[in-house]
C-alpha distance (Angstrom), angle and dihedral (degrees) to the residues before:
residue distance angle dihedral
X1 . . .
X2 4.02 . .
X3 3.88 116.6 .
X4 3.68 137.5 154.9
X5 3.74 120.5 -135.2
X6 3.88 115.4 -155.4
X7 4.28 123.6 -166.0
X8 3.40 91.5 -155.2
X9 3.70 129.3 8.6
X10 3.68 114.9 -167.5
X11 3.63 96.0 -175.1
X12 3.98 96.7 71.1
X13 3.57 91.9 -125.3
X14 4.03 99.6 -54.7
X15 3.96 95.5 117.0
X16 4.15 102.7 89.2
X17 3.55 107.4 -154.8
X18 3.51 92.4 -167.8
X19 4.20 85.1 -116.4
X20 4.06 135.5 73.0
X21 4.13 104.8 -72.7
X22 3.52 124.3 -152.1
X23 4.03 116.0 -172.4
X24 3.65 125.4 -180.0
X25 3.60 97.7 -153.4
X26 3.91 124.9 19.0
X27 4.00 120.1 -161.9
X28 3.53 135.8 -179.2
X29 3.74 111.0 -138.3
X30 3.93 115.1 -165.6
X31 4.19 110.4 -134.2
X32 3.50 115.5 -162.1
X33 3.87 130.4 -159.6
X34 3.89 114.6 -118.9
X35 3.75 83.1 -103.8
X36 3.49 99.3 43.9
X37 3.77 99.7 52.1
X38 3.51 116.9 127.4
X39 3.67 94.5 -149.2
X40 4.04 93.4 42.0
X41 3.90 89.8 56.9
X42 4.24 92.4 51.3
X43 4.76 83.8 46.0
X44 4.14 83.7 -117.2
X45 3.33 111.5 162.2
X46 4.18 119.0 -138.1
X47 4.03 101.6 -124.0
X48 4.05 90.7 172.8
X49 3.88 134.9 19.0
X50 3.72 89.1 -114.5
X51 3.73 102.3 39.8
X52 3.57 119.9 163.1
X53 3.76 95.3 -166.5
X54 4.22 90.6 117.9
């Protein structure tokens, strides 16, 4: 049997890899447009990849 085994998968499941997945974690992460950005429309700046400044 062929599988693939993710540690976090930050699609919530919508990624078919064709084979049975098993994920021990599944997140939704929000991607905005350029124009869309929450935090581009205020002129924040992103200091950190995970910033919380929102």
């Amino acid at each position: 049997m062929v599988g693939v085994a993710i540690l976090v998968d930050r699609s919530s499941g919508k990624v078919d890899f064709g084979v049975p997945t098993k994920a021990m974690l599944n997140v939704d992460v929000v991607a905005y447009d350029p124009k869309e950005c929450p935090m581009c429309k205020k002129g924040l700046e992103i200091t950190k990849p995970s910033s919380r400044d929102i």
